[in-house]
C-alpha positions in Angstrom: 40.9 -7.5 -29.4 41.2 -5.6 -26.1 38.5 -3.6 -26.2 36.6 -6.6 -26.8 38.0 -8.0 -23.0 37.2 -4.4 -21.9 33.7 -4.4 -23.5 32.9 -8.0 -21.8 33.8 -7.0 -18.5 31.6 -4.0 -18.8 28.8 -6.5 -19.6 29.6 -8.5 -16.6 30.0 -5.6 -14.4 26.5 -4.4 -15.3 24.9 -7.8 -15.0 26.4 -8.2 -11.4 25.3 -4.7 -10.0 21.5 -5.0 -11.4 21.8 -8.8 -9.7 22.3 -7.4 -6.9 20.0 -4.4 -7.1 17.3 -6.8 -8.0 18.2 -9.1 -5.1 17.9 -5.9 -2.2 14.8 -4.7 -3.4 13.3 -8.1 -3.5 14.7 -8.6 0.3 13.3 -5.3 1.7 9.4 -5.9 -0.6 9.6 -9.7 1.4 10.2 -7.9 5.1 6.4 -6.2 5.2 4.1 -8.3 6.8 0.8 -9.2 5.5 -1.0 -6.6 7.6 1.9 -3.8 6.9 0.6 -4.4 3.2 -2.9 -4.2 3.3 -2.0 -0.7 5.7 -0.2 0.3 2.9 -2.7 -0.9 -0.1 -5.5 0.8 1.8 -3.9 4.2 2.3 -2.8 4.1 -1.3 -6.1 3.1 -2.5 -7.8 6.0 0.1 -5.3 8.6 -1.8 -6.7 7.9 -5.2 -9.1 10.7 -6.6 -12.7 9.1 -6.6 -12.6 8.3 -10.6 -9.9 6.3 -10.5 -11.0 3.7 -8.0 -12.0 0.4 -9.3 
């Protein structure tokens, strides 16, 4: 029976650190602004080799 309480609080453990690994990347993609992002979208898009573009 213990390794069953040991096995759950893995579980839990796991759950909380990808919450809040989930939660700081969703806070840092939110702080660009609008113009930061199409800066960024257009350098990525100039960077693509000319096939790829759509």
């Amino acid at each position: 029976m213990r390794w069953w309480k040991i096995l759950g609080l893995a579980g839990v453990a796991g759950v909380a650190a990808t919450g809040v690994a989930i939660a700081r990347a969703e806070r840092r993609r939110r702080a660009y602004t609008p113009e930061e992002i199409r800066v960024r979208l257009r350098e990525r898009v100039e960077g693509q080799p000319e096939g790829r573009r759509s």
